[in-house]
Every structure is written in C-alpha cells, then in structure tokens.
N, C-alpha and C positions, 0 to 999 in steps of 0.2 A: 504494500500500500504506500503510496509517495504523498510525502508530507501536504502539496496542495488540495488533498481529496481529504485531507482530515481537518484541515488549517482552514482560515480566512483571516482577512487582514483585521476583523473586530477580535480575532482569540491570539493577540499577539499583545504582549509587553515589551514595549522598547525599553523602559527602564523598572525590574523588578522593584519593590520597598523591602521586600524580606532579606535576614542577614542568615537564615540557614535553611537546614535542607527542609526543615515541618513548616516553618512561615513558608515557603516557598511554594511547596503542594498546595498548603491553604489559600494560599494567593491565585496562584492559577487554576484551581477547584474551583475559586470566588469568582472567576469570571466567566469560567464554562455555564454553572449556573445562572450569572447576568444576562449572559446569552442564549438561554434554555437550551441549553446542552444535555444539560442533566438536570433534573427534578430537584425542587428545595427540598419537598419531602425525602427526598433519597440523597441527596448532598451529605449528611453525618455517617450511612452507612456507606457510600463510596469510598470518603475520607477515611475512613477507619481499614476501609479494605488494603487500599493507596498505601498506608501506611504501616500495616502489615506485611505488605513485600516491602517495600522500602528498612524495615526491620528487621525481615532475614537476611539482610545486604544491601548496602548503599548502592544505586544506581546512579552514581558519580561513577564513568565510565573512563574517567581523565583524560586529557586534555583539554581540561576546563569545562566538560558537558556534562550533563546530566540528565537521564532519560528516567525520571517515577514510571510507572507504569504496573495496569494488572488487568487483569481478566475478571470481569460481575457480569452477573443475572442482571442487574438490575439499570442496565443499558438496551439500546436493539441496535447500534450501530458504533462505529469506531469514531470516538471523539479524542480531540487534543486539544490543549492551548500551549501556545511559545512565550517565554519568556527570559528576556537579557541581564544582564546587573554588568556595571562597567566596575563596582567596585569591588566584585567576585563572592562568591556565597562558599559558608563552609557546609561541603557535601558529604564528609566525610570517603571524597575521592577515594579509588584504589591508588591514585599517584599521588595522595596527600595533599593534592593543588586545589586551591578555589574553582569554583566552576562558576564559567559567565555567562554559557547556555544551558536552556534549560525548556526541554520538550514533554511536556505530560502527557501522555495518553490512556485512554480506556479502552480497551475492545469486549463485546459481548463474551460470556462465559460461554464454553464449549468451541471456539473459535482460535484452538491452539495453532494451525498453523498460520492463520492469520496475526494472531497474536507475534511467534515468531518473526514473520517475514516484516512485518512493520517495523518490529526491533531492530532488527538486523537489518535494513533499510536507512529507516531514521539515522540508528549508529554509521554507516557508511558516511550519509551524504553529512554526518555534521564533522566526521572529521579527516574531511577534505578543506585541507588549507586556505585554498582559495575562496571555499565556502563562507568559511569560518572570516577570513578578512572582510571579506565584501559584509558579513551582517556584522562585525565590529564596529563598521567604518559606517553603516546606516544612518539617519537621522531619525527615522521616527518608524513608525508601524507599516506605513506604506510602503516603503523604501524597503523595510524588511518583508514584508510580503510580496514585493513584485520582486526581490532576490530567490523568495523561496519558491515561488512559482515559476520562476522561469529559468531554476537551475538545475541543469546536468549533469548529473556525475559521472566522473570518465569512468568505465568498465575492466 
C-alpha cells in the first residue's frame, strides 16, 4: 500500500508538539479522529491497542523514523497520519537517535499481509535519503504532501 492511498495533505503535521514517542501517537490519533478516520467512541481502545505494540518494541526504526502501527477490528480500512518535529522526538530508536519522522498507521485486523506490505513499504520509501531531504526541507503540509504523492522510490 503507498503512503498516498493512506495519507492526504489534512492527516499531515508539518511540525509535531509532542516530545516522545506516547504524546506523539496521541497527537497523531488526535487528528485521525478530527478527520473521522477513526471513531471518538473507538479512539481510547485504538490508542491502547497503538500502544500495546509500540510496548513490545519501539517502532523507532532509526534513522530518525518512526512507524506506530497495529492491526484492530475496530477499523474497515487502512488509515494513517504523518507527522515531523525538527527538534526530534525521543523514540526510544533501535539506533538510540531522535526520530523526526513519524508515520502512524492502522490497518483492519485479519489483514496481515497487508499489514506487512504497508510496513515494509512505508519503511522503504522513508529511508530513502533523498526522501527524507526533500520533507526536511518542506514548509508546510502541502509541500509535504505533494513530496509524498509524487515520490518514487528507486527499486
């Protein structure tokens, strides 16, 4: 699944407020809901789920990225929100580094190999250098939405 069929340019934070890796889920949880992504009434048990994987291991993947993510019932399709910090979030990285990206996603439960392939997708295309510059160097939501829409990653 590529990040435009999950993304739009309203489920993007050009600059995150959170300083670690749980404000930061909460933060971009908080806007999926703004955006009816995911239900208020089902917003607490998402969060908890979120947080659950994120608990058996940090999804700070290093290189400054960081991919939450998990599999619920209590979705019917694969959502996500993006979001940046220029002054870097403690992820509890595997490479011990702050992370400055930061991609959350949900995909329906029972939808393991989707669940994988979106992982292992998203991970590809964020750490791709040239990637990664180009939404450093953005200005706002826009800029970082029509980067992520219209980028290629070399194979």
């Amino acid at each position: 699944m590529l990040l435009g069929e999950i993304l739009s340019e309203e489920l993007i934070v050009p600059e995150l407020q959170a300083s670690d890796r749980w404000e930061t889920i909460t933060e971009l949880l908080d806007l999926l809901m703004a955006k009816g992504q995911i239900l208020e009434k089902k917003r607490p048990e998402i969060e908890a789920i979120v947080r659950k994987r994120e608990s058996s291991m940090s999804t700070g993947i290093g290189s400054g990225i960081g991919i939450p993510h998990a599999s619920t019932d209590l979705i019917d399709t694969a959502v996500g929100a993006f979001g940046r910090s220029s002054k870097g979030i403690n992820f509890e990285a595997l490479d011990s580094e702050p992370v400055t990206m930061v991609m959350l996603f949900l995909v329906p439960q029972g939808q393991f190999q989707k669940h994988l392939h979106t992982l292992r997708d998203i991970a590809k295309v964020f750490r791709d250098k040239d990637f990664q510059s180009k939404l450093a160097a953005a200005e706002d939501s826009v800029q970082i939405w029509d980067i992520i829409k219209n980028f290629s990653p070399a194979d």
